[in-house]
TIDREN-560472 format. One record per residue (C-alpha): residue in three letters; x, y, z. Coordinates in nm, 3 decimals, m for minus. Layout:
<pts>
ala;X;Y;Z
...
</pts>
This chain:
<pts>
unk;4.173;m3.419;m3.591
unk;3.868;m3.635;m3.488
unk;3.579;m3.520;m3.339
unk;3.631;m3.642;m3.031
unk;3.919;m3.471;m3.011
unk;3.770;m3.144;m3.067
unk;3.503;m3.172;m2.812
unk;3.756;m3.249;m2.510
unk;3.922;m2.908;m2.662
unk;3.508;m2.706;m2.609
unk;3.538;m2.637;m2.229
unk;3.418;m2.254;m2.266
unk;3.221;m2.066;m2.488
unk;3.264;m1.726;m2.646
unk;2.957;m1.507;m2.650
unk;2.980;m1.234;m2.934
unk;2.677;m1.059;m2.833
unk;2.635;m0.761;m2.993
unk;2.986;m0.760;m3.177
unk;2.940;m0.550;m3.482
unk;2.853;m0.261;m3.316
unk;3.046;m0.248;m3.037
unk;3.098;0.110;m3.035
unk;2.732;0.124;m2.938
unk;2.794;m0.089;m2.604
unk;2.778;0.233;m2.372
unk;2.465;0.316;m2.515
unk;2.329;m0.056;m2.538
unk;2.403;m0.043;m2.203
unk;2.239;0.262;m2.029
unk;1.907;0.134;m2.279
unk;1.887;m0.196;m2.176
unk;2.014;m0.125;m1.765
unk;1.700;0.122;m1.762
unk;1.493;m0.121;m1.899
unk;1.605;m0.370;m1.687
unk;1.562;m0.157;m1.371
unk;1.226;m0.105;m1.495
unk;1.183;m0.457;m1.575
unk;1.283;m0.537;m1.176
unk;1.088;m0.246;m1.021
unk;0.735;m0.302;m1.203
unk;0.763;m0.671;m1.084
unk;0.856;m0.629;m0.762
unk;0.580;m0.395;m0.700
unk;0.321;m0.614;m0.809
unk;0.410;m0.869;m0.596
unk;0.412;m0.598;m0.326
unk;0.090;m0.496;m0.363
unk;m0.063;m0.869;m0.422
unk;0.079;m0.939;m0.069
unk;m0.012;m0.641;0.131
unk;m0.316;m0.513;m0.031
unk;m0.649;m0.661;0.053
unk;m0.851;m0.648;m0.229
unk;m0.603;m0.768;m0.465
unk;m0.556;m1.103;m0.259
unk;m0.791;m1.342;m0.448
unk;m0.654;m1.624;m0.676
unk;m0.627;m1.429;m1.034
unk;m0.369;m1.202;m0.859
unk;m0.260;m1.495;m0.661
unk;m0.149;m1.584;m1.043
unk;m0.018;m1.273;m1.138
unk;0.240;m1.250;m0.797
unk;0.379;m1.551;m0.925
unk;0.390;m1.452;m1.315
unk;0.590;m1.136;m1.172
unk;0.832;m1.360;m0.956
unk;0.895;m1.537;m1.236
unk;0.963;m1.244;m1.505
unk;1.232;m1.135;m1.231
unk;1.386;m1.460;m1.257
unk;1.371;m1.485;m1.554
unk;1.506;m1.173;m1.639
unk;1.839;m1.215;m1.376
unk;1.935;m1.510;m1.586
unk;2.015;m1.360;m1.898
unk;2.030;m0.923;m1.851
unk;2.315;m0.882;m1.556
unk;2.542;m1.104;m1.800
unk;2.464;m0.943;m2.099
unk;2.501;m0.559;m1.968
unk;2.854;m0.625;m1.784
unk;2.951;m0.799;m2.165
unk;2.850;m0.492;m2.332
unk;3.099;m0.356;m2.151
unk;3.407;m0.584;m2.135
unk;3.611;m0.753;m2.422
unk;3.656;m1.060;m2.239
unk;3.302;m1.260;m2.300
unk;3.423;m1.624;m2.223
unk;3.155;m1.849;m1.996
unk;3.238;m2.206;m1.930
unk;3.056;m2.472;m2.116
unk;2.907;m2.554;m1.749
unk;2.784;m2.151;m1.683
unk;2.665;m2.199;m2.078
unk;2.422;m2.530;m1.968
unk;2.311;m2.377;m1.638
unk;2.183;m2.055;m1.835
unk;2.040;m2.268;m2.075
unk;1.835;m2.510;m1.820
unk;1.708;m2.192;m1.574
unk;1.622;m2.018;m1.946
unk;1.422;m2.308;m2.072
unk;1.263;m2.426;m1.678
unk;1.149;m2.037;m1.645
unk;1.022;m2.003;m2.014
unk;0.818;m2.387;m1.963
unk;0.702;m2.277;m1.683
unk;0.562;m1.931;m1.756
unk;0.376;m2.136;m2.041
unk;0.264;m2.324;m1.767
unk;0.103;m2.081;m1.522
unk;m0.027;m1.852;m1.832
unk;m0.249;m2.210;m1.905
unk;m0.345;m2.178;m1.565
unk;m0.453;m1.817;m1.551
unk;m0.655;m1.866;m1.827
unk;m0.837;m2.148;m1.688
unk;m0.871;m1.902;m1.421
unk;m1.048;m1.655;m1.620
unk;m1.260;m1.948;m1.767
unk;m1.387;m2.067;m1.449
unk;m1.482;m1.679;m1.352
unk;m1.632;m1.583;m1.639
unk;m1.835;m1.928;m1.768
unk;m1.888;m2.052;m1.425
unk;m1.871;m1.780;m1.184
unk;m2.148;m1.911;m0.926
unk;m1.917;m2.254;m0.870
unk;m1.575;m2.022;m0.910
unk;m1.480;m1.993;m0.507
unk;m1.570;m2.380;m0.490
unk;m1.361;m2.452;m0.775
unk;m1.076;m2.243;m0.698
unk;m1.003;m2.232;m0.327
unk;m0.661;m2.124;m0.165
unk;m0.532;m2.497;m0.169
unk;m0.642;m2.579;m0.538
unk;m0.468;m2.238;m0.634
unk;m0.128;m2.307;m0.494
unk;m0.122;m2.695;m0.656
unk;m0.174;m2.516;m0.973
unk;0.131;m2.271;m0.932
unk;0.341;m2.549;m0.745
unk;0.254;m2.786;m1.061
unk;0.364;m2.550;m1.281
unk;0.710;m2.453;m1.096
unk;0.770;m2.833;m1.072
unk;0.621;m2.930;m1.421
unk;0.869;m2.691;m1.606
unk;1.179;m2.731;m1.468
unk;1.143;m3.077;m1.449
unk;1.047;m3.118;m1.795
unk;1.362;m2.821;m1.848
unk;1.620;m3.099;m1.648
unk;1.493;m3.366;m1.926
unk;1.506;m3.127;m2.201
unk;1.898;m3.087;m2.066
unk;1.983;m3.394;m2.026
unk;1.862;m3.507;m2.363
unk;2.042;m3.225;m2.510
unk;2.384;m3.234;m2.363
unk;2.374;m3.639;m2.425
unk;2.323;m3.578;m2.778
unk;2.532;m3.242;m2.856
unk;2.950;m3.263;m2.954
unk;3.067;m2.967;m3.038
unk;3.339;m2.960;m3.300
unk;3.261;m2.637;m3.524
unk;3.393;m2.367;m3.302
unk;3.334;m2.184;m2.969
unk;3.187;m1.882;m3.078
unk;2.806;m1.838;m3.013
unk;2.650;m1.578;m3.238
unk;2.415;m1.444;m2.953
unk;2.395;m1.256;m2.604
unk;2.321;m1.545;m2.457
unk;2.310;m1.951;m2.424
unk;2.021;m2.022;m2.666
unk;1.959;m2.368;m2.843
unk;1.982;m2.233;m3.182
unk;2.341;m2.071;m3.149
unk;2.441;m2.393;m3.002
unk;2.276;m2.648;m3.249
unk;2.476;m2.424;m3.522
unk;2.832;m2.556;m3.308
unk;2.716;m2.883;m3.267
unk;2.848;m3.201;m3.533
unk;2.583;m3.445;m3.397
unk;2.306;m3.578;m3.584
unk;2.096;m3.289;m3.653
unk;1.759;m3.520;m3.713
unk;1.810;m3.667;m3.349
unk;1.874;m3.304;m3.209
unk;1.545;m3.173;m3.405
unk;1.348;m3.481;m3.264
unk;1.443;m3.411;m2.939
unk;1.364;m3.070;m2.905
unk;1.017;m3.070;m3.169
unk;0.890;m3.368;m2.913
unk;0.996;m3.166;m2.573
unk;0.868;m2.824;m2.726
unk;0.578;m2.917;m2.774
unk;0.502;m3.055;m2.460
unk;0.632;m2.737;m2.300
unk;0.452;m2.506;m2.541
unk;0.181;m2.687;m2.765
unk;m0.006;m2.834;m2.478
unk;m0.038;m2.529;m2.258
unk;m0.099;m2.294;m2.535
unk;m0.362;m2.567;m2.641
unk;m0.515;m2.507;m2.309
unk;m0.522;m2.164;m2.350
unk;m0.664;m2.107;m2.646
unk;m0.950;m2.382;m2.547
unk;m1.010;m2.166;m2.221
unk;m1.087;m1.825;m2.449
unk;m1.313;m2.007;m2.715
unk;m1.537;m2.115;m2.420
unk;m1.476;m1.749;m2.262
unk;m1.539;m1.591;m2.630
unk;m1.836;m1.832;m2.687
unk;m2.013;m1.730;m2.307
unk;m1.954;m1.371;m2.365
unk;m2.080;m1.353;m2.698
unk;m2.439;m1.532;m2.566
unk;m2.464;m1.220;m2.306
unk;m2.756;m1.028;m2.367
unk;m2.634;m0.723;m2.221
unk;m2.325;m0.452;m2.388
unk;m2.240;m0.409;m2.026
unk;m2.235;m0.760;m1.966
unk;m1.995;m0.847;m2.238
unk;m1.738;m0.546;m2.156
unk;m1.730;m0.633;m1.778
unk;m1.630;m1.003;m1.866
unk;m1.384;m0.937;m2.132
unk;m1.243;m0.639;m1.897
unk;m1.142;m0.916;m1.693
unk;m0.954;m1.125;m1.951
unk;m0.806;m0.782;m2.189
unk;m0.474;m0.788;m1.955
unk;m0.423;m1.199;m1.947
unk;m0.531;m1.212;m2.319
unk;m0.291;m0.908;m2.366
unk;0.002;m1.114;m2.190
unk;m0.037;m1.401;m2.330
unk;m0.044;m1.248;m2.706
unk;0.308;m1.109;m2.641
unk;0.457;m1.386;m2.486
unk;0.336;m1.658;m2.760
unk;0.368;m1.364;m3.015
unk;0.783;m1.374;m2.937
unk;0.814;m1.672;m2.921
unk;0.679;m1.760;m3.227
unk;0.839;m1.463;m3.428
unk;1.214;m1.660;m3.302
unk;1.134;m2.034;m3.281
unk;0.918;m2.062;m3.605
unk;0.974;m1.819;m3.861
unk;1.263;m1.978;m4.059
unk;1.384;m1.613;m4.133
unk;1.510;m1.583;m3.746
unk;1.689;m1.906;m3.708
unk;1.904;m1.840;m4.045
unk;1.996;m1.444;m3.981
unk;2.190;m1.440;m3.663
unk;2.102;m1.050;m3.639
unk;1.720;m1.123;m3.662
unk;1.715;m1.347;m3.408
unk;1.875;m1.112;m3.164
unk;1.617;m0.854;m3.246
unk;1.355;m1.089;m3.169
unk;1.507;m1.233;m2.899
unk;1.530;m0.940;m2.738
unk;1.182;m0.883;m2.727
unk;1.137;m1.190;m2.530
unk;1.418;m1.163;m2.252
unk;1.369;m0.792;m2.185
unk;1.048;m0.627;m2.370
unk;0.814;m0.924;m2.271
unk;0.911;m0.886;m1.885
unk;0.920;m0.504;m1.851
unk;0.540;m0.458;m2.037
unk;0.334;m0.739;m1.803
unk;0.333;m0.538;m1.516
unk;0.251;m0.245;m1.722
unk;m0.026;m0.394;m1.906
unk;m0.182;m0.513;m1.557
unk;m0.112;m0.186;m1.400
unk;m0.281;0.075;m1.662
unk;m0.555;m0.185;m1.781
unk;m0.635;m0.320;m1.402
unk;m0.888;m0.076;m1.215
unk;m0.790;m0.287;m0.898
unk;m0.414;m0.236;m0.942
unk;m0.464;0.137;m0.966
unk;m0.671;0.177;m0.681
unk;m0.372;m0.014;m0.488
unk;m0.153;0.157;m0.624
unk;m0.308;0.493;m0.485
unk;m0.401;0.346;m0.136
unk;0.022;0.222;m0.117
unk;0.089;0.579;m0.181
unk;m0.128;0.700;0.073
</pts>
């Protein structure tokens, strides 16, 4: 049989999440619901207490609302699915559900790359040009930036798609090896040209994730440079006390992301890749809220006046 007459058989798409242990699902499940729930809550909250409290409503937390929106958004696309599979035997999606994972997966991920760039040009502006930093980065300035990084990544997510899909034929089987719609799982199904696959995504990837990480990193040498030319001990701990939790963030994020995309050992060991993956779809999520919360002295003092 041709390959074209294999691909008009692909319509759906098996996911074998977690299938060699399935006599774990239960407890797969109660662990990774609670997590979720956690993941939901923590989020949620921030954005609660950006919007109501006072003294959190200035453009760095501005930043952070947004981050938090988007971890629950994230998050929705890819946990709900995979709990209710733990649970079923039944784990068929469509090969449309399968591409409208993937897009919303890789527009939230480009665009979290996105607005971390921006928080960090943030923290540049407040720490190596504080005196110019309400001029610079006034209420209309601050929601271009978010609204340029919504639109930038899932715009750049619908190209990314449409390359992809024009380019993919499936013809080695329906089964992907993961708990959800990733690239690599599908690239392993795929009979087209694997050079003009790689292309494509090396040349999109790293406009999603080179350039903004580029950004980033430029935006903490000039912090790193400014704080170490403070005189003061005091001096240097208040400004990197305002950059610990971003810096923290953006570690973890760019951390995962790294440990699945480009270490060769996760791409070639199905099982690896789900370990690190996981990090990135639920770990990732549930700690940013944490990390602002517990290293924030402004979040905690919201956090007491809510409760009051």
């Amino acid at each position: 049989m041709g390959p074209e007459n294999t691909t008009l058989r692909v319509t759906e798409f098996i996911i074998l999440g977690f299938g060699d242990l399935k006599e774990l699902g239960p407890l797969f499940f109660l662990v990774f619901g609670i997590v979720y729930l956690a993941t939901i809550s923590g989020n949620l909250l921030l954005v609660v207490l950006v919007s109501t409290q006072r003294g959190l409503q200035t453009p760095m937390y501005f930043f952070l609302a947004n981050l938090s929106c988007l971890e629950v958004c994230y998050t929705c696309n890819i946990v709900p699915r995979m709990l209710v599979d733990l649970l079923r035997e039944n784990r068929v999606i469509s090969m449309a559900g399968c591409i409208i994972q993937l897009y919303f997966f890789g527009a939230l991920g480009s665009t979290e790359c996105y607005l971390l760039a921006v928080m960090s040009y943030d923290r540049y502006l407040a720490v190596c040009r504080p005196l110019h930093y309400q001029t610079l980065m006034h209420g209309a300035i601050c929601v271009g930036l978010v609204a340029g990084s919504w639109v930038g990544g899932f715009t750049v997510a619908a190209v990314f798609q449409a390359a992809m899909v024009s380019s993919l034929t499936f013809c080695s089987g329906n089964e992907i090896d993961h708990f959800f719609c990733d690239l690599k799982p599908l690239q392993k199904l795929s009979c087209s040209d694997p050079h003009l696959v790689n292309l494509v995504c090396m040349s999109l990837t790293a406009l999603v994730t080179l350039v903004p990480f580029g950004l980033t990193l430029a935006s903490y040498w000039r912090i790193l440079s400014t704080v170490l030319h403070v005189s003061s001990m005091a001096g240097r701990q208040k400004a990197f006390s305002t950059c610990s939790s971003h810096l923290a963030v953006v570690t973890l994020f760019y951390g995962t992301l790294i440990l699945v995309y480009a270490v060769p050992l996760a791409g070639q060991v199905p099982v690896v890749n789900k370990i690190f993956s996981l990090l990135y779809t639920i770990v990732t999520p549930m700690c940013n809220p944490l990390i602002y919360s517990l290293k924030n002295k402004d979040v905690k003092d919201a956090l007491r006046k809510l409760r009051i």
